[in-house]
Backbone bond lengths (Angstrom), bond angles and torsions (degrees), N, CA, C in turn:
res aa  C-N    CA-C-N  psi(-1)  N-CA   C-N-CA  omega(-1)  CA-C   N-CA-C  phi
1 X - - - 1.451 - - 1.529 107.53 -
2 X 1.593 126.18 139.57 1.136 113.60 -166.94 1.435 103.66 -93.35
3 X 1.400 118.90 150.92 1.085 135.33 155.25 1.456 128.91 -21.54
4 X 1.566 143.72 115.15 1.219 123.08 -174.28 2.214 104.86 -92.40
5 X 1.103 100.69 146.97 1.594 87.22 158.42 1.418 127.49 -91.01
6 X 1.458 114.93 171.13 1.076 110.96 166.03 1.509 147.87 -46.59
7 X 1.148 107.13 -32.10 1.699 133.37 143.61 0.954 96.58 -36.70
8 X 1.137 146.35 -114.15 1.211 175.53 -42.52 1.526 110.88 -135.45
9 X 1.581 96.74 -49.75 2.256 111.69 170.91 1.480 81.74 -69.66
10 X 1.103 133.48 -49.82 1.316 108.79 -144.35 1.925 118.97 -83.26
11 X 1.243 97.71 -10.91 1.700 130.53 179.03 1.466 108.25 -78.17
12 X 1.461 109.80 -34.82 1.593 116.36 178.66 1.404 104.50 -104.28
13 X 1.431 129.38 -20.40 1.390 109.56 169.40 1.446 112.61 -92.46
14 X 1.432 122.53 -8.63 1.611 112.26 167.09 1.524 87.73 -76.45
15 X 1.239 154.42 -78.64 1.826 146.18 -130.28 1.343 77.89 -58.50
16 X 1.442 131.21 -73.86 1.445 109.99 -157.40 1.586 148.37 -64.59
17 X 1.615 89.24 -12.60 1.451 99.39 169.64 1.992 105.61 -87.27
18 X 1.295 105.66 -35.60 1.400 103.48 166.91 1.808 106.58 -48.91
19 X 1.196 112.73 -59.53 1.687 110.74 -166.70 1.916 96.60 -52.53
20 X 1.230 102.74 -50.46 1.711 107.94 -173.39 1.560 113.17 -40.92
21 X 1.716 101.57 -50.75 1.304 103.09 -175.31 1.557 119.19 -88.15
22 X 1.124 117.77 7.73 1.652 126.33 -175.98 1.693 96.79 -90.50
23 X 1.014 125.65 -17.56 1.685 103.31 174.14 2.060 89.76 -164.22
24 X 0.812 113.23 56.18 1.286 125.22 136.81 1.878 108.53 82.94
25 X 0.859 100.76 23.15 1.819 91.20 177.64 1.492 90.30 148.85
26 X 1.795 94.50 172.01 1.637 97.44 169.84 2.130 107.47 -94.99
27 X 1.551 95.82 3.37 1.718 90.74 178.25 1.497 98.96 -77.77
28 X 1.061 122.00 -16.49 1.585 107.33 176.42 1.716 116.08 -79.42
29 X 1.037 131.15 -21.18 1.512 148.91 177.73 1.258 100.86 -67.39
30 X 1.867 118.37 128.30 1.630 117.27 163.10 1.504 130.43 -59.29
31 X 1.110 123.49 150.54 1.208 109.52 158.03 1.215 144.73 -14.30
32 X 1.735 104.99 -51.45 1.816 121.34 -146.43 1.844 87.58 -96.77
33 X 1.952 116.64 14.07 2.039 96.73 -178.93 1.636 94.98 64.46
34 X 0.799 114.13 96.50 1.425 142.14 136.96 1.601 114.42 -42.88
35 X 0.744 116.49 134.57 1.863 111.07 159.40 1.168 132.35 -71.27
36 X 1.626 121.46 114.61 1.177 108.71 -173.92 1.222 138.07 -65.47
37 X 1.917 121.24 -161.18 1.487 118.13 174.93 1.781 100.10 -76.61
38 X 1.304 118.25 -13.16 1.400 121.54 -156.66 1.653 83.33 -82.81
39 X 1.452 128.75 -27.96 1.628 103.24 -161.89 1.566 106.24 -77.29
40 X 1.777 105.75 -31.28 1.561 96.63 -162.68 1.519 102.47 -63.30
41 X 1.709 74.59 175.70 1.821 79.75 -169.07 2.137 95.29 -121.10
42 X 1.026 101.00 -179.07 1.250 107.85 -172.49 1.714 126.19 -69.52
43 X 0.853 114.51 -165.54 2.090 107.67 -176.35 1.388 93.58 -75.70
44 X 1.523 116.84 179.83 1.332 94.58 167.13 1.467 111.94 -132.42
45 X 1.469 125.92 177.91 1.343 132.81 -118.12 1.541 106.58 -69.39
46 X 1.328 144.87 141.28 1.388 138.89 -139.86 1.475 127.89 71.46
47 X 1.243 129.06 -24.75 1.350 126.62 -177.52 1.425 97.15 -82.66
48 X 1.528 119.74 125.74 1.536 118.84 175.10 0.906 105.51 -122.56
49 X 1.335 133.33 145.76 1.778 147.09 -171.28 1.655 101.24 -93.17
50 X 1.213 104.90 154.02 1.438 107.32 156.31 0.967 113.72 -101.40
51 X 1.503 125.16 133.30 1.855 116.45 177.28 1.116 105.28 -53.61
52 X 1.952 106.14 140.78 1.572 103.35 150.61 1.808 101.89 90.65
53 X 0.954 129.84 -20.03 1.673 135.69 -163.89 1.262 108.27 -97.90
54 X 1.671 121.57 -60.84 1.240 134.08 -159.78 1.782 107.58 71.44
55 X 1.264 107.68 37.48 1.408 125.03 167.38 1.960 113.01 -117.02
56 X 1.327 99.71 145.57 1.521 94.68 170.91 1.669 87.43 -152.31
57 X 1.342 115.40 170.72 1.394 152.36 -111.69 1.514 93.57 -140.22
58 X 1.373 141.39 153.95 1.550 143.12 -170.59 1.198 95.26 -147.55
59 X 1.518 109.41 115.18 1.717 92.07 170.62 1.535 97.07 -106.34
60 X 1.379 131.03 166.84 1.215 135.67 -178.54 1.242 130.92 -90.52
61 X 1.419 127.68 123.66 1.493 117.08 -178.00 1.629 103.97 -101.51
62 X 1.467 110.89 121.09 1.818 107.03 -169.30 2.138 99.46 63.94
63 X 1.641 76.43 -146.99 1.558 85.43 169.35 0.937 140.33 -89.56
64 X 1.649 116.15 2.87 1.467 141.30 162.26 1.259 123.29 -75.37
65 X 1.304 125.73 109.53 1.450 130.47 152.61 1.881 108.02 -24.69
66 X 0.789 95.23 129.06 1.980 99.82 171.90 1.444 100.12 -87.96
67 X 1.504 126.95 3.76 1.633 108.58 148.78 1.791 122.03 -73.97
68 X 1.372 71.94 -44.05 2.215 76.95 178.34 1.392 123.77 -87.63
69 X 1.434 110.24 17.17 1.410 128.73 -173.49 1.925 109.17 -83.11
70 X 1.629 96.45 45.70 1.544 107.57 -171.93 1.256 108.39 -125.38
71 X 1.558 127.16 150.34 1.535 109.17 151.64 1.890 98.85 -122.58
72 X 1.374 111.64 141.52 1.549 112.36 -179.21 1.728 100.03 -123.67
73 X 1.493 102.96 -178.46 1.476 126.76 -172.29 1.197 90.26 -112.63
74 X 1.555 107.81 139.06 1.470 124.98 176.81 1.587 107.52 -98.12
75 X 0.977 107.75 170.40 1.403 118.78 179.82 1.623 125.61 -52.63
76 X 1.697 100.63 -41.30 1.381 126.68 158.20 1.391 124.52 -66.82
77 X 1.079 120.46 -18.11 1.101 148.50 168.62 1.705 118.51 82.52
78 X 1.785 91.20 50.66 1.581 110.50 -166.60 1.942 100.52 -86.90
79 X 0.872 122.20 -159.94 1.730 135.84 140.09 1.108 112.73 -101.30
80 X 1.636 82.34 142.57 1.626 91.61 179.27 2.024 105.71 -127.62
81 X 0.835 107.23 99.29 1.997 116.53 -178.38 1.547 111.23 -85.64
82 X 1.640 90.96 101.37 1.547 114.05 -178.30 1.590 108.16 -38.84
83 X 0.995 103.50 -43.66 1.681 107.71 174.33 1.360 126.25 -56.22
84 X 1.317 114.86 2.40 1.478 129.36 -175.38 1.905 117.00 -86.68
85 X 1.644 79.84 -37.60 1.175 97.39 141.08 1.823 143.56 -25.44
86 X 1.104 92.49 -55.74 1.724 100.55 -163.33 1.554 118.13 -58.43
87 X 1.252 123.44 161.75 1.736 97.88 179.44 1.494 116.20 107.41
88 X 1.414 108.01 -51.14 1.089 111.11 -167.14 1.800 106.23 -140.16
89 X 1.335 119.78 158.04 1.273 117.24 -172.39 1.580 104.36 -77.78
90 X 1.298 111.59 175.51 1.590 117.34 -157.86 1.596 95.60 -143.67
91 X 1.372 110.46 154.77 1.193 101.50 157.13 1.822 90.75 -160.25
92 X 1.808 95.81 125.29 1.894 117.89 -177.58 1.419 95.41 -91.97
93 X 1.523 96.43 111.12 1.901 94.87 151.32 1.354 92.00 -117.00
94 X 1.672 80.29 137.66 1.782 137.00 164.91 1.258 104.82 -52.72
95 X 1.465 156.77 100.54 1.346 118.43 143.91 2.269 100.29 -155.20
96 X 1.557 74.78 166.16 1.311 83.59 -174.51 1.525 112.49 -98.81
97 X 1.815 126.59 165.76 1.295 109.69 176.42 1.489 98.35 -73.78
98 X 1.605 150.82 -36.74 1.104 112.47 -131.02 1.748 97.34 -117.03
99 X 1.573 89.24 47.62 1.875 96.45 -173.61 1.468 96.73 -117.38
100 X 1.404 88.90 127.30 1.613 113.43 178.35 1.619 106.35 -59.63
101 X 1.354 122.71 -44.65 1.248 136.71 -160.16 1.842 102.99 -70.92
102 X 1.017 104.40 -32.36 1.888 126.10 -167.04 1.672 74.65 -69.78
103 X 1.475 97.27 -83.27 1.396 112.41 -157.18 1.750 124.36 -36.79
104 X 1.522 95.67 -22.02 1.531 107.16 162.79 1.353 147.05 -79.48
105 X 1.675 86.17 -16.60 1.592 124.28 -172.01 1.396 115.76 -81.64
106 X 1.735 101.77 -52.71 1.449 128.87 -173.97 1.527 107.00 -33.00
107 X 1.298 135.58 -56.97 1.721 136.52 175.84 1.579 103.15 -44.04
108 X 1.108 101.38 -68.83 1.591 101.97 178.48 1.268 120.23 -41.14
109 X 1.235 121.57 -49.34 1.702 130.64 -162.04 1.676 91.54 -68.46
110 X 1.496 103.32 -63.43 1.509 115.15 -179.19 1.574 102.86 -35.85
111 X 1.412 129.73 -62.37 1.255 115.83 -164.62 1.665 116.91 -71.29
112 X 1.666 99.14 -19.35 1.655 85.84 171.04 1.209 134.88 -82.89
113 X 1.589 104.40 -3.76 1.142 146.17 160.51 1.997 111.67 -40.09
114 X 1.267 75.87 -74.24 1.989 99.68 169.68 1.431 101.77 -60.67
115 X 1.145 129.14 -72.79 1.378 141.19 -161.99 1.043 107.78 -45.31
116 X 2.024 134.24 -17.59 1.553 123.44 -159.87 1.743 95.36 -149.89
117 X 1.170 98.36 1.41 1.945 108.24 176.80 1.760 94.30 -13.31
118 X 1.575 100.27 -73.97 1.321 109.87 -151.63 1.769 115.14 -58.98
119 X 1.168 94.96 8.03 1.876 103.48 -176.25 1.183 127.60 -171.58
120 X 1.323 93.61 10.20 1.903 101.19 160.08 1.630 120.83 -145.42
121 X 0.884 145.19 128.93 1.478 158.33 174.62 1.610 115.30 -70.00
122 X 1.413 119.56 95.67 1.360 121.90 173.63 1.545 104.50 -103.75
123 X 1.975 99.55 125.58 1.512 90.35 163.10 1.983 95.28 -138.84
124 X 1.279 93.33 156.03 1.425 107.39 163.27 1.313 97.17 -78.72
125 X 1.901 94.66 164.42 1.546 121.04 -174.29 1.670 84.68 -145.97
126 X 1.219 134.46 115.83 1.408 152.17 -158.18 1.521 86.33 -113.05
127 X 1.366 126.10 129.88 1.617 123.87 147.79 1.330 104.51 -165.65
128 X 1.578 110.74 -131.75 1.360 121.21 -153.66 1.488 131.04 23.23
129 X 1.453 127.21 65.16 1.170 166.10 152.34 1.513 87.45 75.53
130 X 1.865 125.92 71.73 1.396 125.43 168.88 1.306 113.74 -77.23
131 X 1.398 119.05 -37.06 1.434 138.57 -142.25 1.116 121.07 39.41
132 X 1.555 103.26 167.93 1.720 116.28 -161.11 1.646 102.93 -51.10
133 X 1.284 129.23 -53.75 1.458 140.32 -126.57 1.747 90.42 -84.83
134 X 1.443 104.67 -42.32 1.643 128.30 175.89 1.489 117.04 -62.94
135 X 1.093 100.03 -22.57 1.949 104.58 -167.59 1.543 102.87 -97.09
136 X 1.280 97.02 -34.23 1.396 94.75 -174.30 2.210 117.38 -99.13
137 X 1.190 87.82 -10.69 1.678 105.33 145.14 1.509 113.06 -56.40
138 X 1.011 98.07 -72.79 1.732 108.52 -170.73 1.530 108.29 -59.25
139 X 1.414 129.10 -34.20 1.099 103.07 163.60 1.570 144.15 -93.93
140 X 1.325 100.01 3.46 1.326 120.38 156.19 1.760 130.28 -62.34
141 X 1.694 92.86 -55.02 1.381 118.60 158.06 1.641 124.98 -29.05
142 X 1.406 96.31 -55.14 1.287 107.84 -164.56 1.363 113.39 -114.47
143 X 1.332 127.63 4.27 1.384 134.07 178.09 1.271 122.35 78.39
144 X 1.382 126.67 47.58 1.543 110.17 -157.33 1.647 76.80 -138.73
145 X 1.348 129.26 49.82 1.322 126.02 166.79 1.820 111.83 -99.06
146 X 1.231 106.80 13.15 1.506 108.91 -178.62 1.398 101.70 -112.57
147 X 1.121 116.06 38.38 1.680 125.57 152.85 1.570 106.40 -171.90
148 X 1.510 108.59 159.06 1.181 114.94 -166.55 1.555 122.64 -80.98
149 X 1.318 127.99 123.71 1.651 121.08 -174.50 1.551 101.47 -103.76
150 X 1.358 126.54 162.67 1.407 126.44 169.26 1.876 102.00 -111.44
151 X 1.671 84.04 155.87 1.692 88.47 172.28 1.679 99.89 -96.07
152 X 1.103 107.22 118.57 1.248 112.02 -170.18 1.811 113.27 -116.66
153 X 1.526 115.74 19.19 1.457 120.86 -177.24 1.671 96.18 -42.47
154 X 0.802 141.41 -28.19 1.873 129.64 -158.43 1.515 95.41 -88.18
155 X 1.159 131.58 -26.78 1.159 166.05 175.06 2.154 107.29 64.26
156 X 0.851 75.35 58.66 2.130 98.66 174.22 1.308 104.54 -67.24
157 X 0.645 137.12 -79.98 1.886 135.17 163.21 1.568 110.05 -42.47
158 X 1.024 116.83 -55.58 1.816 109.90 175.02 1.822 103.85 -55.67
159 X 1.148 107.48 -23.89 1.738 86.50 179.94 1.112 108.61 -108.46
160 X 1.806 136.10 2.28 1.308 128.71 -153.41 1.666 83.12 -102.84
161 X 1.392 123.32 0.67 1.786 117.01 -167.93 1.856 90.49 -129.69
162 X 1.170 111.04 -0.82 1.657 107.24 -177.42 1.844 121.61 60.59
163 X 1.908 89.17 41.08 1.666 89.87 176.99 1.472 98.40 -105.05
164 X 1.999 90.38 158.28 1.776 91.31 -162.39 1.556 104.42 -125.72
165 X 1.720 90.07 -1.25 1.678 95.91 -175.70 1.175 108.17 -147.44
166 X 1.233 115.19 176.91 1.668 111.59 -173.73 2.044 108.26 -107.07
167 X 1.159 104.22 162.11 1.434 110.13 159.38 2.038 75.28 102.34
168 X 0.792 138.25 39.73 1.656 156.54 176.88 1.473 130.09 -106.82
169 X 1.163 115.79 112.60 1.755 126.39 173.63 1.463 115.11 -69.22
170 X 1.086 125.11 168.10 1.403 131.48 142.83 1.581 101.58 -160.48
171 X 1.261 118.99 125.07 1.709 126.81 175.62 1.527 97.87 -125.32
172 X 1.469 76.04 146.82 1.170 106.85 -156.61 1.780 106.78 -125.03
173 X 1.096 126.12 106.38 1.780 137.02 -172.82 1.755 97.25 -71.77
174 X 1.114 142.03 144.71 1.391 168.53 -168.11 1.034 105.49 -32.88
175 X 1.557 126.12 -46.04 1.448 143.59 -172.23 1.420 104.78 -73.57
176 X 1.435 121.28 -26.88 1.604 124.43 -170.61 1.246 115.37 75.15
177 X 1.785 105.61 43.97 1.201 117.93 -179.18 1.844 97.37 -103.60
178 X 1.101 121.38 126.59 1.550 128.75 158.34 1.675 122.31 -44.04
179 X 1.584 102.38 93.92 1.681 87.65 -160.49 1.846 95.29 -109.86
180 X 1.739 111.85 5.86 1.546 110.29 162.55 1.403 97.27 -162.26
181 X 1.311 103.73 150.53 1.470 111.66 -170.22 1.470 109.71 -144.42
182 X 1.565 145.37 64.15 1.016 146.24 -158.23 1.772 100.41 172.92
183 X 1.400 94.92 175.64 1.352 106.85 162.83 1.576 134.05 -92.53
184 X 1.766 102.32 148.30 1.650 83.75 -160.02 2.005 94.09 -140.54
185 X 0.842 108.54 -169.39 1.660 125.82 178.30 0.956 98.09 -90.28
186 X 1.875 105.72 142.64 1.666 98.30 162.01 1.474 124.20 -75.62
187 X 1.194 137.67 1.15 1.457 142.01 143.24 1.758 103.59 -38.52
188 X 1.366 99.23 -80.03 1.789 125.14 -169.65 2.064 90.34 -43.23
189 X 1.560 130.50 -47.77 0.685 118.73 -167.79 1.557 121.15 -62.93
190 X 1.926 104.74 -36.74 1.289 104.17 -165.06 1.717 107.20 -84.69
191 X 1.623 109.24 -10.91 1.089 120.15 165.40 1.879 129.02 -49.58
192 X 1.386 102.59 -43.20 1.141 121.02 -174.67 0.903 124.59 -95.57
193 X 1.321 128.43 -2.55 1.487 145.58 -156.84 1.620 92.33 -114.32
194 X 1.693 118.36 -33.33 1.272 128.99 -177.44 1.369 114.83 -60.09
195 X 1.667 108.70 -43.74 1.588 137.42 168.81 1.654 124.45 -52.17
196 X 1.561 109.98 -49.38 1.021 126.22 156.57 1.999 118.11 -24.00
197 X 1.683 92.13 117.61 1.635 97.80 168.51 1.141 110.15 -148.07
């Protein structure tokens, strides 16, 4: 068995204490190792952050925003075309099925969900190794079937916005410009969602 380096312990004991501390213990984590914050990879090339904000910038490819420049699998196992998006403001929650923290959240999200139908777009982004059978539990479970979530185990959407953990926003203003990119309160959420144009 080869030798690990020092790099290397120290690369796997930050992802795992990161995964530990992203939704509250390792009893919330599946069995089968989940993927950590260490696998995702960053936004991708053109999206620029502002320091300090948790905002980034959309530049456009054609008439597409290069945020909605995606197509994903729904829970049902429909398509889902990022571009469907456009038009109207958005708001991506992050979360996994086997996170306690999601699972607490889910009422809330759902009602802001209801609360802004007529002018904002809420969808889940399902991953970090939930699986199908789990994702779509959880949203049954918890009521959050009145907007659309993606199965996102490969996690293509978790890296195309540079999220590394679950229980995570990203809103998105009409243009499919990134106007928050982090995690927030459900206060901070219904706050921002108010802001949203």
């Amino acid at each position: 068995m080869p030798v690990m380096t020092t790099r290397a312990i120290a690369a796997a004991l930050a992802a795992a204490i990161l995964a530990l501390a992203a939704c509250g213990g390792a009893d919330d984590a599946p069995s089968d190792a989940a993927p950590t914050a260490a696998s995702a990879t960053p936004a991708p090339t053109g999206a620029a952050a502002s320091p300090g904000t948790g905002t980034t910038t959309s530049p456009t490819v054609g008439a597409v925003p290069k945020t909605l420049d995606f197509t994903a699998r729904t829970l049902d196992g429909g398509s889902f075309p990022g571009i469907s998006l456009a038009g109207k403001p958005a708001v991506l929650w992050f979360w996994a099925a086997w996170c306690t923290r999601c699972r607490g959240v889910a009422d809330s999200v759902a009602a802001v969900q209801r609360d802004n139908a007529d002018r904002v777009t809420v969808v889940g982004v399902a991953g970090l190794g939930s699986g199908d059978d789990a994702m779509r539990r959880f949203a049954r479970d918890t009521g959050i079937t009145g907007f659309p979530s993606l199965a996102d185990d490969d996690g293509v959407v978790w890296r195309r916005f540079g999220v590394t953990s679950q229980e995570h926003y990203v809103l998105l203003d009409s243009a499919g410009t990134v106007r928050h990119n982090g995690p927030l309160s459900q206060a901070d959420l219904r706050r921002r969602v108010a802001e949203l144009s």
